[in-house]
Each structure stands twice: as structure tokens, then as C-alpha cells.
C-alpha positions in Angstrom: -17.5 -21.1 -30.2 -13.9 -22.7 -28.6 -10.7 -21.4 -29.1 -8.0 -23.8 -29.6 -5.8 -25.3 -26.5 -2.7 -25.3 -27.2 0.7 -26.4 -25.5 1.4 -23.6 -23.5 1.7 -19.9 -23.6 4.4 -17.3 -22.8 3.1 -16.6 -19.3 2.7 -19.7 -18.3 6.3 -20.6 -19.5 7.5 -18.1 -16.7 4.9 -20.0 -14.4 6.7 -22.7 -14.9 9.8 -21.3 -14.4 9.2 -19.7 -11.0 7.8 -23.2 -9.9 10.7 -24.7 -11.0 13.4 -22.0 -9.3 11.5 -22.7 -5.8 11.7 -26.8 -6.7 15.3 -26.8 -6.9 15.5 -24.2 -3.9 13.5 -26.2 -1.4 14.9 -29.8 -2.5 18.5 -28.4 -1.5 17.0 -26.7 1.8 14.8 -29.7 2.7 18.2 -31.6 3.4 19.9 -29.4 4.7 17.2 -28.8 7.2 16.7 -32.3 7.8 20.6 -33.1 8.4 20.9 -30.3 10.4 17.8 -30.8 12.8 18.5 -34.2 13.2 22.0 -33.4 13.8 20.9 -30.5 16.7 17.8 -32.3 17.6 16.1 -29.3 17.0 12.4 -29.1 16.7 11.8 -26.1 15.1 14.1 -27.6 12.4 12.5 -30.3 11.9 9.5 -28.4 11.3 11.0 -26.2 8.6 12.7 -29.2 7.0 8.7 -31.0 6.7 7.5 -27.7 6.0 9.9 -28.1 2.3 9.6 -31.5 1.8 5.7 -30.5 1.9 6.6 -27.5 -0.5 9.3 -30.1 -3.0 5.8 -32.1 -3.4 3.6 -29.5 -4.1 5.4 -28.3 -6.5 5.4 -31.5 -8.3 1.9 -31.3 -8.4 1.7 -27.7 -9.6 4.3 -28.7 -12.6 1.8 -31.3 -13.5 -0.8 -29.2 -13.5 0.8 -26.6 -15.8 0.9 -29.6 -18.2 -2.0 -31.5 -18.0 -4.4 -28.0 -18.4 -3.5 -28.0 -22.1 -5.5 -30.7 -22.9 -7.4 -30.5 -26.4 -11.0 -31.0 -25.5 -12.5 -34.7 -26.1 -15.4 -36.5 -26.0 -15.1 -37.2 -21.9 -14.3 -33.3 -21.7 -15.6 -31.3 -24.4 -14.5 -27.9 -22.1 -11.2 -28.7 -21.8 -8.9 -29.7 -19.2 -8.4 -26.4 -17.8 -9.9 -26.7 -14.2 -6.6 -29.4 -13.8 -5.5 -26.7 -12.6 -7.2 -26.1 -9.3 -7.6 -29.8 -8.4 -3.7 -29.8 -8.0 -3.4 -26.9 -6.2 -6.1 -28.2 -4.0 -4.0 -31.3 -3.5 -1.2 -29.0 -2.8 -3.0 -26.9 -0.3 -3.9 -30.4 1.3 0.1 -31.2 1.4 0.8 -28.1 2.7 -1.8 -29.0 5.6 -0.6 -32.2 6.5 2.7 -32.7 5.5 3.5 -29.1 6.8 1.3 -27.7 9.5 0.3 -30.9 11.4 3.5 -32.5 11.2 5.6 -29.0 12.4 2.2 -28.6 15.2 3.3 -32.2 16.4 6.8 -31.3 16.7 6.2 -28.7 18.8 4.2 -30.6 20.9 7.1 -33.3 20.9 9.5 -30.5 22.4 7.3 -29.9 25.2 8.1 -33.3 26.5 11.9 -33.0 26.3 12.4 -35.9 23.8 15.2 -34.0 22.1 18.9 -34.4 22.8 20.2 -30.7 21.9 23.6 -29.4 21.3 25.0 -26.2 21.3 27.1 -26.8 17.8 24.4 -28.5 16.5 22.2 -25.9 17.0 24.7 -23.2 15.3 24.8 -25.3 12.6 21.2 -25.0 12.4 21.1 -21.5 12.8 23.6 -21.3 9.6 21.5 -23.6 7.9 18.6 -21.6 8.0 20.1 -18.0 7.1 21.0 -20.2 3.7 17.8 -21.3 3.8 16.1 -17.5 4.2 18.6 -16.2 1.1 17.8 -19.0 -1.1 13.6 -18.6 -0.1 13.5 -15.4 -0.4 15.3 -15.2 -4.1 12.4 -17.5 -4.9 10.0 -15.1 -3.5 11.0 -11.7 -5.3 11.0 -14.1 -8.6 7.6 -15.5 -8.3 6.8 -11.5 -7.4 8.4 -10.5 -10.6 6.5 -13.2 -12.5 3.3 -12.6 -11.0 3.7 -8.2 -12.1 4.7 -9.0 -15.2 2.2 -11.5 -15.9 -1.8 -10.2 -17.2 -2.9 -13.2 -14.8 -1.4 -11.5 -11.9 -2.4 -14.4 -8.9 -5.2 -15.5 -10.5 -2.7 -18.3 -11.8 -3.2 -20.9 -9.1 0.1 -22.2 -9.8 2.0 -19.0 -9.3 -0.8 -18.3 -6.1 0.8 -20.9 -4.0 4.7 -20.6 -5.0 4.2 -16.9 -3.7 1.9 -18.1 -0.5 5.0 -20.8 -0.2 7.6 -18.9 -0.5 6.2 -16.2 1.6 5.6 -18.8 5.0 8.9 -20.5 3.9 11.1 -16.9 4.9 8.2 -16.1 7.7 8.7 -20.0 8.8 12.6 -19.4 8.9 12.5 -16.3 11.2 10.5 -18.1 13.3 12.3 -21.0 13.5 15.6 -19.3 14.2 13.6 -17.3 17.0 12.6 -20.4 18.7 16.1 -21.9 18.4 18.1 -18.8 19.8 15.4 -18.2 22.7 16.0 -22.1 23.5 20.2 -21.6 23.5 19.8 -18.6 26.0 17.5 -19.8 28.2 17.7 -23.5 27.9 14.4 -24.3 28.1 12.4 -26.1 25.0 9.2 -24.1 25.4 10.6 -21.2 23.4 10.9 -23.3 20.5 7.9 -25.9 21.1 6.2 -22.3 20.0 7.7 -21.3 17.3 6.9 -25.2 15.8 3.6 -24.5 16.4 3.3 -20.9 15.3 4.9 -22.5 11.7 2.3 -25.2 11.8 -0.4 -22.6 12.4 0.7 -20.6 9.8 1.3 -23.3 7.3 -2.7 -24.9 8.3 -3.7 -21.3 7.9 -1.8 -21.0 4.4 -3.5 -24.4 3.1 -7.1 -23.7 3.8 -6.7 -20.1 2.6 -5.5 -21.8 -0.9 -8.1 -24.8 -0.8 -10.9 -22.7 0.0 -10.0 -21.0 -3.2 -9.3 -24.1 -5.3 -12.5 -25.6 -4.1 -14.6 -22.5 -5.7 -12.7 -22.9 -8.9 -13.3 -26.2 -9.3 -17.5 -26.1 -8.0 -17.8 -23.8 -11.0 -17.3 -20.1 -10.0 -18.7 -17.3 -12.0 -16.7 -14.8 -14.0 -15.8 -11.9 -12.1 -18.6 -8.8 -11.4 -16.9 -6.3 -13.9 -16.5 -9.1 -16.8 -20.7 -9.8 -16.6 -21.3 -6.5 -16.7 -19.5 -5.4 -19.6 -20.9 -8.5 -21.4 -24.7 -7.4 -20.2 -23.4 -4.6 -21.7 -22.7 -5.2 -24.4 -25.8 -7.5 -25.0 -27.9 -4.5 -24.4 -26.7 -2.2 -26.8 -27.6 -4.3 -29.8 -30.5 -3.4 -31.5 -31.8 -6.9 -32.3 -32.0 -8.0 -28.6 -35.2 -6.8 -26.7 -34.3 -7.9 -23.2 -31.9 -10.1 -21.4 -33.5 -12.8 -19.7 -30.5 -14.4 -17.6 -26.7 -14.2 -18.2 -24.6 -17.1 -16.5 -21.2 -17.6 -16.4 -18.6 -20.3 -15.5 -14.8 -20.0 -15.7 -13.5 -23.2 -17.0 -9.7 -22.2 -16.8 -7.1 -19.3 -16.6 -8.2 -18.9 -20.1 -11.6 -19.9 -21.3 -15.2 -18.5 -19.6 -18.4 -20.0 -20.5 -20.8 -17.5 -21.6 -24.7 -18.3 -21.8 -27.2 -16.0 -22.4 -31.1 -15.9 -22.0 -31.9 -13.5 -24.6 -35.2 -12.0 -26.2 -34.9 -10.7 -29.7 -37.6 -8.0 -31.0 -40.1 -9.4 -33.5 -40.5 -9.7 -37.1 -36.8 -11.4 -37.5 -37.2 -14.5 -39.9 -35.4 -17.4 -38.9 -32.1 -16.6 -41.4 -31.7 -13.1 -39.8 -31.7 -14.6 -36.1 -28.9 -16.8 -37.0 -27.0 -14.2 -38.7 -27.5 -12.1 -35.4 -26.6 -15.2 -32.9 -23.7 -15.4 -34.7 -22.5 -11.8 -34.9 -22.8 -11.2 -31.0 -21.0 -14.2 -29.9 -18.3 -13.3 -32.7 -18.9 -9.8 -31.2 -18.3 -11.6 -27.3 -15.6 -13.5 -28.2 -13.3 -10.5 -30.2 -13.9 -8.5 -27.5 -13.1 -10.9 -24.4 -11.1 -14.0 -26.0 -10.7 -15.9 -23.0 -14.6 -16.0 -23.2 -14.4 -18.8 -25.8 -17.2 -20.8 -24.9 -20.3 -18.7 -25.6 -24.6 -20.0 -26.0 -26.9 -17.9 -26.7 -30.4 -18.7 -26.5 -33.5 -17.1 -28.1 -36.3 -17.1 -26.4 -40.1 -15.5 -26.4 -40.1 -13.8 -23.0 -43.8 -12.6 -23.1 -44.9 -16.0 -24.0 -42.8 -17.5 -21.4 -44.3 -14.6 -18.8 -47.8 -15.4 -19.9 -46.9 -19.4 -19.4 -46.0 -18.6 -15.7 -49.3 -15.9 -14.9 -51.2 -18.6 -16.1 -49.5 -22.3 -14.3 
């Protein structure tokens, strides 16, 4: 049993709309942080402004993966397409690692060794460059939190999972950033700032294997969640045809579709007809009941026979 892909739906329309609010955000604040960093010779800012470029990339990888998900199944794919969806954010949590937390880590480091040529205006342009930057991520923030209350998928979208956890470092990012600058202005010394690059490349490294760590069990094949199995178990046991339940697995294969297969032992006496007529009815029943389980096998087997097969090898 497969439900149909088709080009999109409703919430993933405002998905795609929060990802691309926080695209246009963070192109205009990458170059504004890279003028102005360059123009102050400011570490920390130079730190924020590869901390968006690494977010303007990412989020070119999370629009493609809002598109390529809705794949019709094929031949080479007869699930679908919709685990696309974690292998791009897995290769944005990887951007986010290097492009973002080693690069701003590196920075830091770099303003340890006094390399930087700093000026005061410079600097206050930076400082202004960044409270535009803090409005303008932080508008993206409460957007992607108003998409992700009034969506059913809540963060379980991976897509809307790392605009939030991006948007979210971007304002902590910012404070920190403008901390490090103002502690350097007052007391003249680098190592203010060489701290607050590396705090925002901890943070960022911290971000990234947080979100990989979850795309990688996505895309391994991660089981439905604890309360969805047991209803279905559920469910299983209160028909009257099944005797017992041999083994339930489960595999989520995108936002929307679960594979469902069952181990199941039917009581005796059923001809042949009537156990299809049954097999057909409870994943009907599975399917109605949970539509994103649109994948469902059931298969009928003689557990006594298969007991007695095991006493006896």
C-alpha cells in the first residue's frame, strides 16, 4: 500500500517560505558583515560574516531538499525520495561545521596574534552592522517559530530544524560578537574578542553535530516513534483474526510515509480467500488510521510450527 507523492503540500509551502525569509536575510547580512569586518579588521566579524555565508549555503541545500523529496517513486527508489531530506541537512550541518565554527575558531585564534589593524570607526561601523544584523535574524527567528507552531510537523521537519537552530546561534552569535568587539574598544586588548570568535565557533561546531547526529539516524533508517508502534501493536491485537504478533518493525522513510511490517499469526481454520480478505482489511485499517504509514507488509506466518522448527534445530 503507497500513497501518492505529490509536489508539495501546505506545510511544506510555509517551510519553504521560512527558508527562504532567512536566505534573503543572511545574503544581505553576510556583506554587510564582511565589508564591515574587513573595514574594522575585526575578528569577531569576520566570524559572524562566515558564520552567514555558511548559513546563505545551507539554505540552498535545504531549498533543494524541499524539492527533490517529492520524487514519485521509481524503479531505483520504489520508497520514494523522501530521506533527501536528511542527506541535505546533513550536508548543511557539515557547512555549518566547517564553513562556520572552524573558520570563526581560526579567527579567533588569528586575533591572538595581533594580525588585525583595528580602528575605532571601523569598529562602530561594525557594532551598527551587527544591531541590523540582530533585527533582521531575529525577524527570521520568530517566523520559523511561527511556522514551526503552526505546522503538525512541529521540528520534526529537518528543513525548518536547522533554519530555527540557525537563526537561533545567528542572534546568540551577534551578542557575542558585539561583546567581544566592545570589551576590545575599552580595553584595547584582542583577547576579549579572540574569545568571543571562538565561543561562536564553539557554538556553531556544537550546533552542526547536534543537527548531523540527527540527520545521520534518519537517514540509517530510524524507527517510528514509541507511541506510533504501540498504537499500531495495538491495533493489531484487537482483531479477532490475528492470534499473536510475532515482530512489528518500522522505518520512517520521510516526513510523510512509515514503513510498516508485521510478523503476524492468524488463528486456524481461515482458507486461503479469507486471509487475503483479512491482510487487506488491516493494512486498509493501518493506513486510514495513520496515513503517513503508507507503506505497510504484513506477513502470515505459523508461529507454532516455526517454534517447533527452532526446539527442534
Amino acid at each position: 500500500m503507497a500513497a501518492k507523492r505529490s509536489g508539495g503540500t501546505a506545510q511544506d509551502e510555509g517551510t519553504r517560505s521560512s527558508v527562504l525569509v532567512a536566505l534573503g536575510a543572511n545574503v544581505l547580512i553576510a556583506a554587510a558583515k564582511a565589508v564591515a569586518g574587513v573595514f574594522a579588521g575585526s575578528p569577531a566579524l569576520l566570524s559572524e560574516a562566515a558564520h552567514s555565508v555558511a548559513d546563505c549555503l545551507n539554505e540552498v541545500f535545504l531549498l533543494a531538499s524541499l524539492r527533490r523529496s517529492h520524487r514519485a517513486p521509481d524503479d531505483e527508489h520504489p520508497f520514494g525520495y523522501g530521506k533527501e531530506r536528511y542527506f541535505w541537512s546533513l550536508l548543511a550541518a557539515v557547512g555549518i561545521f566547517v564553513l562556520g565554527g572552524c573558520f570563526s575558531f581560526y579567527q579567533g585564534l588569528q586575533a591572538l596574534k595581533g594580525t588585525h589593524d583595528e580602528t575605532r570607526e571601523g569598529y562602530l561601523a561594525g557594532l551598527a552592522v551587527l544591531l541590523v544584523a540582530l533585527l533582521a535574524e531575529s525577524a527570521s527567528l520568530l517566523n520559523a517559530i511561527r511556522q514551526a507552531r503552526r505546522s503538525e510537523r512541529g521540528t520534526d521537519d529537518p528543513a525548518l530544524r536547522t533554519v530555527l537552530a540557525e537563526d537561533g546561534t545567528a542572534v546568540v552569535g551577534v551578542l557575542l560578537a558585539a561583546a567581544g568587539m566592545v570589551v576590545h574598544m575599552v580595553t584595547g586588548s584582542a583577547v576579549g574578542e579572540a574569545a568571543a570568535s571562538m565561543a561562536i565557533g564553539v557554538l556553531l561546531m556544537g550546533v552542526a553535530f547536534g543537527l548531523g547526529r540527527t540527520a545521520h539516524k534518519q537517514l540509517i533508517g530510524l524507527a517510528a516513534d514509541p507511541e506510533l508502534r504501540d498504537r499500531i501493536r495495538g491495533l493489531l491485537a484487537e482483531q479477532p483474526e490475528i492470534d499473536t504478533i510475532e515482530e512489528l518493525l518500522t522505518m520512517r522513510l520521510g516526513l510523510d510515509s512509515t514503513l510498516v511490517a508485521a510478523r503476524i499469526d492468524l488463528v486456524g481454520g481461515m482458507d486461503s480467500e479469507h486471509v487475503e480478505e483479512v491482510s487487506l482489511r488491516i493494512r486498509h485499517a493501518i493506513h486510514d488510521r495513520w496515513p503517513a504509514a503508507d507503506r505497510v507488509f504484513l506477513d502470515i506466518t505459523d508461529a507454532g510450527s516455526e517454534r517447533t522448527r527452532r526446539t527442534t534445530a
